[in-house]
PANU-720407 format. One line per 10 residues: number of its first residue (from 1); for each residue x, y, z of N, C-alpha, C. Coordinates in Angstrom, 2 decimals, padded with zeros to 5 digits. Example, Ala and Ser with C-alpha at 12.3 -4.5 7.8 and 13.67 -1.06 7.14 Angstrom:
<rs>
1> 013.19 -005.69 007.80 012.30 -004.50 007.80 013.20 -003.30 007.80 ~ 012.85 -002.25 007.08 013.67 -001.06 007.14 012.90 000.03 007.87
</rs>
This chain:
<rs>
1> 072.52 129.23 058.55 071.22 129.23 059.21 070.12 129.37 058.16 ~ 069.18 128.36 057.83 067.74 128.51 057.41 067.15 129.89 057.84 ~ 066.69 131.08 056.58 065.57 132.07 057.17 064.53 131.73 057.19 ~ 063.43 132.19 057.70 062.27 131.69 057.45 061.84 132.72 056.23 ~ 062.16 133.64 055.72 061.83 134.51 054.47 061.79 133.71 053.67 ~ 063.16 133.03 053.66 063.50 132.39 051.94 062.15 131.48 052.21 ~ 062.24 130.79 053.10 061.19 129.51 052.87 059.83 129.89 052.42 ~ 059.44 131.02 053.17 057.88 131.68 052.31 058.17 131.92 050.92 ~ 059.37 132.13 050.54 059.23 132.36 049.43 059.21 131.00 048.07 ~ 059.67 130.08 048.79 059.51 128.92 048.27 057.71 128.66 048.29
11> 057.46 128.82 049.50 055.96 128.75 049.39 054.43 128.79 048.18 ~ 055.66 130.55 048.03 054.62 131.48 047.06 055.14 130.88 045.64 ~ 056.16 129.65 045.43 055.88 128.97 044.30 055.43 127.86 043.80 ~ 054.71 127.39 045.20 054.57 126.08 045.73 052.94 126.10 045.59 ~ 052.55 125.76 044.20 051.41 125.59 044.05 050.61 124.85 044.22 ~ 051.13 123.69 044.48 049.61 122.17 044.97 049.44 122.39 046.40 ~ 050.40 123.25 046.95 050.23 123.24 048.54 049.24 123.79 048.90 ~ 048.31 123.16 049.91 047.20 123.47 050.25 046.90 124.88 051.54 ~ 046.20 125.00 051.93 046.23 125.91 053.19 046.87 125.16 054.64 ~ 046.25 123.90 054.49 046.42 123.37 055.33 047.90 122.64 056.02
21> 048.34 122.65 054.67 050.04 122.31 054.46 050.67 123.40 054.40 ~ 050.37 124.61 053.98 050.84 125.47 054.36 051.06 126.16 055.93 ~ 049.81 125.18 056.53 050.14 126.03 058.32 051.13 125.16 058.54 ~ 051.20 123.72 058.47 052.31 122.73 058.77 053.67 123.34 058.37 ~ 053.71 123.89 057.13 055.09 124.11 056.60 055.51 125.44 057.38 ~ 054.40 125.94 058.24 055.08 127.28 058.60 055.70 126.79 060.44 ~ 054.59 125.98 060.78 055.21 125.76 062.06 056.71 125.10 062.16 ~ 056.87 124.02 060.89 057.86 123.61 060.48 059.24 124.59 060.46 ~ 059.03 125.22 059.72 059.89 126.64 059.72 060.48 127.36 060.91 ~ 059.17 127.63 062.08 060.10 128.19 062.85 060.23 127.44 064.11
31> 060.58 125.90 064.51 060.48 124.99 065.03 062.23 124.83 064.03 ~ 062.48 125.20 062.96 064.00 125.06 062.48 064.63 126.07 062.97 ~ 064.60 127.49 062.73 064.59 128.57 062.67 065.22 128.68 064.44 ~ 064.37 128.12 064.87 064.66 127.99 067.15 065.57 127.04 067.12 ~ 065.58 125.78 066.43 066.94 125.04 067.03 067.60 125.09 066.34 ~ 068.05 126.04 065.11 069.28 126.27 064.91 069.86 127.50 065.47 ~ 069.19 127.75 065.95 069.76 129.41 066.68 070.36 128.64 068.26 ~ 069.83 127.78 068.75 070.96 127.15 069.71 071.71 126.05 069.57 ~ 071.26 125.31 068.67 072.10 123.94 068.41 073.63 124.50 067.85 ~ 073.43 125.81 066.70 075.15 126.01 066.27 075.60 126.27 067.65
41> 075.35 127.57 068.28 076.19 127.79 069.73 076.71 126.62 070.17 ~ 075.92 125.72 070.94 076.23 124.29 071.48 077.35 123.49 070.92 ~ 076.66 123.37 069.66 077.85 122.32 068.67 079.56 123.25 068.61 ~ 079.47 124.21 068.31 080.56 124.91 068.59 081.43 125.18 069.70 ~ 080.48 124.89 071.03 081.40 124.71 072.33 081.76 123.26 072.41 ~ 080.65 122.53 071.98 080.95 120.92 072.27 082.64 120.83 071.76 ~ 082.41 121.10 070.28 083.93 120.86 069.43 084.98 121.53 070.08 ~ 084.86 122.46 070.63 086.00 123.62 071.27 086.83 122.63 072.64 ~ 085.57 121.88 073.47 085.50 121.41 074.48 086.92 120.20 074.10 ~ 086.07 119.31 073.51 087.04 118.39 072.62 088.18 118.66 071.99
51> 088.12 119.34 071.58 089.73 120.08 070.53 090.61 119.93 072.17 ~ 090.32 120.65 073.09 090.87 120.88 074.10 091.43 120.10 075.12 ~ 090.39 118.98 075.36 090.72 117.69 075.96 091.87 116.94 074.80 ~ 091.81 116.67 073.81 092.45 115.83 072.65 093.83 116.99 073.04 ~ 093.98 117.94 072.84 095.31 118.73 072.93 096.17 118.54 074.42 ~ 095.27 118.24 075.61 095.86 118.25 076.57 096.01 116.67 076.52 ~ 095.70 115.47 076.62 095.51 114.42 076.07 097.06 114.09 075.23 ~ 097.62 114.74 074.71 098.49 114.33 073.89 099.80 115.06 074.20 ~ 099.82 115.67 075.32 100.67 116.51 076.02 102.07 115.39 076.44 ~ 102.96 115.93 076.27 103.92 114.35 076.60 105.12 114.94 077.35
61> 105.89 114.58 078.02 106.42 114.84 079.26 108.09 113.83 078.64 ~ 108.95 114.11 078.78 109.93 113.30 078.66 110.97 113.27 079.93 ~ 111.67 112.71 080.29 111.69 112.56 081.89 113.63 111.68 081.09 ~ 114.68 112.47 081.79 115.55 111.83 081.54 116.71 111.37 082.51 ~ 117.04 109.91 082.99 117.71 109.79 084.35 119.21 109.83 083.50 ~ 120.58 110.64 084.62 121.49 110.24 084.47 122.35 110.35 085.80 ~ 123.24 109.73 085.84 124.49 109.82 086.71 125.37 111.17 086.96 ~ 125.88 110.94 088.05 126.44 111.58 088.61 127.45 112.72 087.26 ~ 127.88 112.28 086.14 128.99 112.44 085.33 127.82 113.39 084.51 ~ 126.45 112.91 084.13 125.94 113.28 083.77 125.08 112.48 081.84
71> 126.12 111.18 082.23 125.87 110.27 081.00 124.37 109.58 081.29 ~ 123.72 109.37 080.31 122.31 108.49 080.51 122.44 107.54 081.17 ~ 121.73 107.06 082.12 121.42 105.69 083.02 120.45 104.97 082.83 ~ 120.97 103.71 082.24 119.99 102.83 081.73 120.11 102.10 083.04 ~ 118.12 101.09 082.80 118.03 100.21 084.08 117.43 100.79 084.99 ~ 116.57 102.54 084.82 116.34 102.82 085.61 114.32 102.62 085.74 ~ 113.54 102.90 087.14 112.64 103.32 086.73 111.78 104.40 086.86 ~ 111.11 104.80 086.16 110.32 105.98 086.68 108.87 106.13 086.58 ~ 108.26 106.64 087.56 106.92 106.04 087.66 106.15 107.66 087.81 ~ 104.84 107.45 087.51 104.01 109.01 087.51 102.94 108.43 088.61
81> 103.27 109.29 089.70 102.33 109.34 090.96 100.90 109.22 090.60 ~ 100.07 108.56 091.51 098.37 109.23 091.47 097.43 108.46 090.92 ~ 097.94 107.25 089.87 097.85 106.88 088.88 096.94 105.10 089.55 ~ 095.93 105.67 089.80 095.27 104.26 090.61 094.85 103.54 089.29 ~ 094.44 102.09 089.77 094.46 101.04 089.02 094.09 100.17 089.67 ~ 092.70 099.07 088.83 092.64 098.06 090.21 093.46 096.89 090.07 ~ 093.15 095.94 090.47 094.21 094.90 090.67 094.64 094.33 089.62 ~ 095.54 093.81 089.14 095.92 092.87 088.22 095.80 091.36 087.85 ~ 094.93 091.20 087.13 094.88 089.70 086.90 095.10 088.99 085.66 ~ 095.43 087.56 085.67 095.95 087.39 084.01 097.07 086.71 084.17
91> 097.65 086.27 083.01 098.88 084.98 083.54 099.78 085.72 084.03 ~ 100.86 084.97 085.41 101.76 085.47 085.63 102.91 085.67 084.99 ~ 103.81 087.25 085.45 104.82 087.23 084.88 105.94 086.31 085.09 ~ 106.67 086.40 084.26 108.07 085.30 084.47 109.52 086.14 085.07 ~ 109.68 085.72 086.05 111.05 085.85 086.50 111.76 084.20 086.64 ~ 112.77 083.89 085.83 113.08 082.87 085.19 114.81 082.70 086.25 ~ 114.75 081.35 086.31 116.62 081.51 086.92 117.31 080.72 085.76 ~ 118.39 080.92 085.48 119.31 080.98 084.16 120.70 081.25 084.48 ~ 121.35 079.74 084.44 122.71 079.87 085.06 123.47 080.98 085.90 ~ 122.30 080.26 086.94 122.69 080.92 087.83 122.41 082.48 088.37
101> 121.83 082.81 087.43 121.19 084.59 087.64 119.29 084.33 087.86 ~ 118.60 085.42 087.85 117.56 085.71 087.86 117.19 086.24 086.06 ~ 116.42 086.14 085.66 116.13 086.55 084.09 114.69 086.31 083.88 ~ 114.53 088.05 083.75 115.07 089.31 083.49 116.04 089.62 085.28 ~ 116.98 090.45 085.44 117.46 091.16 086.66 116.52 092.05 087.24 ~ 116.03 093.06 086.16 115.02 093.53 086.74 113.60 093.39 085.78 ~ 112.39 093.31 086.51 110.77 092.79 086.26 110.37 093.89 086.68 ~ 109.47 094.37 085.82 108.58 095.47 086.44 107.23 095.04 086.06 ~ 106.38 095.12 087.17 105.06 094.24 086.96 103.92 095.19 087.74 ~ 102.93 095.57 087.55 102.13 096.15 088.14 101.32 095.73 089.62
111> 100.72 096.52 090.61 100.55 096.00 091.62 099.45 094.84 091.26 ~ 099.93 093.53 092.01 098.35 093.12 092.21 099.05 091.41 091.00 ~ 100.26 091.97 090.37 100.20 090.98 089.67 101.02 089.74 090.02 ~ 100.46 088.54 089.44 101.66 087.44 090.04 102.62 087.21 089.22 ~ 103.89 086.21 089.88 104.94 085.98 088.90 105.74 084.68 089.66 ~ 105.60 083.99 088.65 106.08 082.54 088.67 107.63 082.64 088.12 ~ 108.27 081.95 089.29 110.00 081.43 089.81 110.48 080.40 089.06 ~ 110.00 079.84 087.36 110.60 078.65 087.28 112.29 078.37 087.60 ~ 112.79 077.49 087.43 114.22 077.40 087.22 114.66 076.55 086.55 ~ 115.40 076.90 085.16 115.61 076.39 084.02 117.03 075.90 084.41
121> 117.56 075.98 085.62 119.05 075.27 085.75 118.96 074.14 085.95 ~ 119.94 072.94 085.77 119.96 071.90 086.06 120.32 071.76 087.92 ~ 120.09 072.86 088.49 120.96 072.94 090.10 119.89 073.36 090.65 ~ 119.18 073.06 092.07 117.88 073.81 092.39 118.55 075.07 093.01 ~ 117.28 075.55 093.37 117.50 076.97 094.12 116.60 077.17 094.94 ~ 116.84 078.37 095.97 116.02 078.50 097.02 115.58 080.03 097.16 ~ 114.58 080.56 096.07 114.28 081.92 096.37 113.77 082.49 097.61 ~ 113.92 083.64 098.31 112.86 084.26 098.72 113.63 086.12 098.64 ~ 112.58 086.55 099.47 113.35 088.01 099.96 112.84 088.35 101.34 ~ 113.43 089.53 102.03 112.95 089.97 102.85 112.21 091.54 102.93
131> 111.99 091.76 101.91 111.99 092.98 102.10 110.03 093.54 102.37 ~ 110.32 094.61 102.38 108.68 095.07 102.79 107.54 094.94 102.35 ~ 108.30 094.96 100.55 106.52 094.91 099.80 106.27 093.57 099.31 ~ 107.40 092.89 099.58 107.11 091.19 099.41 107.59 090.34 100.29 ~ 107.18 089.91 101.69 108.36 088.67 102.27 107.66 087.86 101.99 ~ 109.11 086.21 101.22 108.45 085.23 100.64 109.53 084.15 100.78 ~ 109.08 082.96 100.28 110.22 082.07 100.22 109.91 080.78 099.61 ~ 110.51 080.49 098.96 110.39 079.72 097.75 111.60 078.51 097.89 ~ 111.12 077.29 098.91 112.80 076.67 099.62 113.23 075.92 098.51 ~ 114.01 075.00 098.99 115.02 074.60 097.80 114.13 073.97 096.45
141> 113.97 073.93 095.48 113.31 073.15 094.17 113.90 073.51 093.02 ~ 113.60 072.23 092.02 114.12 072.51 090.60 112.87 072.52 089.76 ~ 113.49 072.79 088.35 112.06 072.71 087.59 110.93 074.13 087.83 ~ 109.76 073.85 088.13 108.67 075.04 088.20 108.01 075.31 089.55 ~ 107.67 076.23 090.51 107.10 076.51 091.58 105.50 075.67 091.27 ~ 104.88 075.16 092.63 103.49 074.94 092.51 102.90 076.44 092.04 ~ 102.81 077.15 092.64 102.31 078.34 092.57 103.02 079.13 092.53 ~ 102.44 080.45 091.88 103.30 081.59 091.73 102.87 082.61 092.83 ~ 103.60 083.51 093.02 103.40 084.68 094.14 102.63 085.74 093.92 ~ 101.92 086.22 094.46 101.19 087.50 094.05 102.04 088.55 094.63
151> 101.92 089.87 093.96 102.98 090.67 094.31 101.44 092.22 094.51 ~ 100.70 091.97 096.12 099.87 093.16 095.77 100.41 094.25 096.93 ~ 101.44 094.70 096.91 101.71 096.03 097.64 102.87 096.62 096.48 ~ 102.85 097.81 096.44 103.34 098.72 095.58 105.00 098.66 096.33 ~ 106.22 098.95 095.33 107.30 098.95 096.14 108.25 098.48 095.62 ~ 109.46 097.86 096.05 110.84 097.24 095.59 110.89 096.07 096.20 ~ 111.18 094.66 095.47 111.58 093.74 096.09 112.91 093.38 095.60 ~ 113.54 092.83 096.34 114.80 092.21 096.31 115.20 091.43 096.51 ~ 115.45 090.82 095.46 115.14 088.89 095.28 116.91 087.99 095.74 ~ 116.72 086.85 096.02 118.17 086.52 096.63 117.84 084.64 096.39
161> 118.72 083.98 096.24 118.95 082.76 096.19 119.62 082.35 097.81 ~ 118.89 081.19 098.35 119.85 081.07 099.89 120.62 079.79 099.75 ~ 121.30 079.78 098.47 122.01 078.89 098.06 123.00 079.31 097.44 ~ 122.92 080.31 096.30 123.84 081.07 095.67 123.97 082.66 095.65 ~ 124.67 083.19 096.98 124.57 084.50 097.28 124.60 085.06 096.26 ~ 125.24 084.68 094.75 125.75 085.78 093.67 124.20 085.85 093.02 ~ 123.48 085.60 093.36 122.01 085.73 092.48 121.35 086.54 093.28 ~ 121.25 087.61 092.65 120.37 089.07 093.09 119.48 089.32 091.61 ~ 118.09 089.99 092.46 117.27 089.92 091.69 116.05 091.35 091.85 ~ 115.41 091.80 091.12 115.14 092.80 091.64 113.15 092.99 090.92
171> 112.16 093.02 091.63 110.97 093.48 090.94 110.70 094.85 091.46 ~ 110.29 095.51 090.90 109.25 096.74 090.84 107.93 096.40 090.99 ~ 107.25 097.01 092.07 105.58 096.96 091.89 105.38 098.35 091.71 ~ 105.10 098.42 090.81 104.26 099.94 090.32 102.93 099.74 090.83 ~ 102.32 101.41 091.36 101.29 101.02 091.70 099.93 101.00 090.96 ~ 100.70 101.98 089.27 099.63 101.58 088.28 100.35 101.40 087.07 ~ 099.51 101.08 086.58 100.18 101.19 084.74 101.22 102.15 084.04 ~ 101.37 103.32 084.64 102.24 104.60 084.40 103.68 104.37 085.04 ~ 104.28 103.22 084.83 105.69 103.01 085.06 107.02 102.86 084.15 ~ 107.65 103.24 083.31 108.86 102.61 082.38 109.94 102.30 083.05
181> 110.95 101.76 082.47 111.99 101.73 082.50 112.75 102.16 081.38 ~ 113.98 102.63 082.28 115.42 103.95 080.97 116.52 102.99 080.30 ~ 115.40 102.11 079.37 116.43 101.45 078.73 117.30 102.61 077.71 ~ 117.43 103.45 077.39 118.73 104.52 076.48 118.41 105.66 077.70 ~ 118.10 105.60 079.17 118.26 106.74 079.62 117.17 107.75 079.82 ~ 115.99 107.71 078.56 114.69 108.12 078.83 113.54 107.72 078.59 ~ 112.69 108.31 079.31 111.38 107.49 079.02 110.29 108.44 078.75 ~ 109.32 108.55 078.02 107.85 109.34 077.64 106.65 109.17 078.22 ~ 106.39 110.04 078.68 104.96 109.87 079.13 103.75 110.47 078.40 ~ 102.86 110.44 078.14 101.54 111.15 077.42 100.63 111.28 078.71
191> 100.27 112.61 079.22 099.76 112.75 080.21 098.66 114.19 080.04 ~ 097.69 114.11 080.77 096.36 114.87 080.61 096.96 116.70 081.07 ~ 097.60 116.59 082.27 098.85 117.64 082.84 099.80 116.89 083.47 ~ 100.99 117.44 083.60 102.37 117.49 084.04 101.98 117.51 085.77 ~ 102.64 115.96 086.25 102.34 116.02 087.09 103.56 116.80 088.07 ~ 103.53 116.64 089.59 103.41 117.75 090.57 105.52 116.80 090.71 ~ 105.24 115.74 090.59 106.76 114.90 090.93 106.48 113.31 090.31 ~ 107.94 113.00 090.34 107.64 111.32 089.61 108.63 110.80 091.08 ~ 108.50 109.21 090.94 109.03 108.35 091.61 110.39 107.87 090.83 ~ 111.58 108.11 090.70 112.53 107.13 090.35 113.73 105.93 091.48
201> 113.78 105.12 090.86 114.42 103.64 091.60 115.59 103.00 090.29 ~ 117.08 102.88 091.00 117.63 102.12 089.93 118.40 101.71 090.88 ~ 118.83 100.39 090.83 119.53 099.31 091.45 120.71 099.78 092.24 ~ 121.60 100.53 091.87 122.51 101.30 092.07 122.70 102.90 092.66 ~ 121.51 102.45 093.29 121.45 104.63 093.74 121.87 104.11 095.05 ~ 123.08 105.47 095.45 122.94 105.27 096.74 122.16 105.57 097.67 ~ 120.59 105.68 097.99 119.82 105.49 099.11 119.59 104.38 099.28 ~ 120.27 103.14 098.80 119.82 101.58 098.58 118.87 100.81 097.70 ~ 118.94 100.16 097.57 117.89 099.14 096.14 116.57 098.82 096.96 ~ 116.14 099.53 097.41 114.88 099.17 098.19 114.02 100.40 098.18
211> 114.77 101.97 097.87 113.75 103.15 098.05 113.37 103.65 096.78 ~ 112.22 104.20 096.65 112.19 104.96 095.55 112.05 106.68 095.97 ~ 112.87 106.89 095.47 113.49 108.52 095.11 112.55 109.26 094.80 ~ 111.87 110.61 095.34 110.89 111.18 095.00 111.59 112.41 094.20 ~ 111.07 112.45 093.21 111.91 113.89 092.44 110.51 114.71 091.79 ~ 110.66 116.24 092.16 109.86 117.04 091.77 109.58 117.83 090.67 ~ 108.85 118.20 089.57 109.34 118.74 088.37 108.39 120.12 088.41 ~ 108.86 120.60 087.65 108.48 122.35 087.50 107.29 121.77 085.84 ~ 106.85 123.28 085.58 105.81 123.47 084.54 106.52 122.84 083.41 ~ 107.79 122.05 082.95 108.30 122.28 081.89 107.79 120.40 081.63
221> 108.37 120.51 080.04 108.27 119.11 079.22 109.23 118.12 079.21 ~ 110.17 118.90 079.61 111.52 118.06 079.64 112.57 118.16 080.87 ~ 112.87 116.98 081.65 113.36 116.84 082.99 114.25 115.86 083.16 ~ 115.77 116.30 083.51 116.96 115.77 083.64 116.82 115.40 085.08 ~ 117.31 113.97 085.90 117.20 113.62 086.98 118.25 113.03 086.94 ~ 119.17 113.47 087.65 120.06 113.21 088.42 120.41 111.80 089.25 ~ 120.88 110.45 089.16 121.03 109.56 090.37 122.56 109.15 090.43 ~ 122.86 109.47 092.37 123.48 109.21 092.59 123.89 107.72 092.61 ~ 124.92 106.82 092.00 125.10 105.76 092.28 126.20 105.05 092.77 ~ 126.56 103.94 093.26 127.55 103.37 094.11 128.08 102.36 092.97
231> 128.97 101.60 093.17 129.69 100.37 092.48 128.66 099.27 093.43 ~ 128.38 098.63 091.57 127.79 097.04 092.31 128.67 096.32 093.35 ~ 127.76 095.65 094.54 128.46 094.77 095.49 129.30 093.55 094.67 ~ 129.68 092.94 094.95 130.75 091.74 094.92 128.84 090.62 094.95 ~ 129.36 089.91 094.16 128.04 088.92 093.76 127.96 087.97 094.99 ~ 128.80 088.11 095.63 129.31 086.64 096.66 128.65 087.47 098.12 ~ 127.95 088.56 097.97 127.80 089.44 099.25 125.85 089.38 099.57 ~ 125.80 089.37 099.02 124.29 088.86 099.07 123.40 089.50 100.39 ~ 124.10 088.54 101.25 123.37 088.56 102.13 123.53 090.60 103.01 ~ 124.80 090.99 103.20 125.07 092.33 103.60 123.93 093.15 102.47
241> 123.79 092.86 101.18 122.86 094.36 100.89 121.44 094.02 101.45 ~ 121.22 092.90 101.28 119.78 092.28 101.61 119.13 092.92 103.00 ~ 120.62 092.70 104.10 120.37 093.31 105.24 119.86 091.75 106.12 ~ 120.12 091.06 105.74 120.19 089.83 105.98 120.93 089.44 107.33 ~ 120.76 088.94 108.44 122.05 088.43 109.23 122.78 087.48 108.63
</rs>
């Protein structure tokens, strides 16, 4: 902090200075003297404020799915509630068909976004699904869809060929940006606080390929989740998981 002592005393060696520069240099003085007596306070909470946000800010959450045995489960996803976002726009994603499968199996794409069905087989195909957060249908064609689908409700779809039951297919609509998938089993989050529960979904849980699993977490950083899972159907069954007649 500037005194105003020292500065008179600069004064009294300050010989060309006039009277008149001398009243200037004094109002000067304690016009410093007043805003540094609140500007440090201030600046010192400002930084405190910040240190604090940046620390919580960088807080990270690790979230780990496994099976029943207790081995990591890859393929899974897990999503952090709350997490609004507006719509998605921008080229669509690719869900691709590839002898005979869907590729990728599973797409995880945010709400709102579209995703174009080409089919790179020499055999057409006939996508659609039935399920809640997407009914669609895509009838028989080869080559590339006119248009691609918009996918704007949050949820599980479950994609099917009505030509080749063994082609199952699966998107995720997250409903914001805060979604991974457990490719080695876990996934990281960087989050402001630890939220209250996450959403997990993996192809193979037994509540079916259509729900997502609400799981709740305590104050801690690190969270083992549990999914129960079944043996994949027979590829030729299609239509029974779909729920299909």
């Amino acid at each position: 902090m500037i005194h105003g002592a020292f500065l008179f005393e600069v004064l009294n060696y300050w010989e060309p200075v006039t009277i008149l520069n001398r009243g200037i240099f004094v109002v000067l003085t304690q016009v410093v003297i007043m805003v540094s007596r609140w500007a440090l306070p201030a600046l010192l909470i400002l930084a405190s404020m910040l240190a604090h946000q940046a620390a919580a800010a960088n807080s990270r959450i690790t979230v780990k799915v496994v099976d029943a045995q207790m081995r990591p489960l890859s393929g899974a996803v897990v999503e952090l509630p709350g997490v609004q976002a507006p719509l998605v726009v921008g080229q669509p994603a690719v869900m691709d068909q590839i002898d005979k499968r869907f590729v990728p199996e599973l797409l995880l794409i945010q709400r709102g976004r579209a995703v174009s069905f080409p089919n790179s087989d020499n055999i057409r195909h006939h996508v659609y699904s039935f399920s809640p957060a997407k009914t669609f249908e895509l009838k028989l064609y080869a080559g590339k869809p006119k248009n691609p689908v918009i996918f704007d409700t949050a949820g599980v779809v479950l994609l099917g060929c009505n030509i080749h039951d063994s082609m199952v297919g699966y998107i995720y609509v997250a409903e914001g940006p805060s979604a991974m998938t457990t490719d080695a089993g876990e996934v990281y989050f960087d989050v402001d606080e630890i939220p209250g529960h996450v959403y997990v979904w993996h192809p193979l849980q037994s509540g079916g390929p259509e729900v997502r699993a609400r799981h709740v977490l305590d104050a801690e950083t690190t969270h083992t989740i549990m999914v129960h899972t079944t043996q994949p159907a027979p590829r030729d069954t299609f239509g029974d998981r779909f729920g299909a007649p």
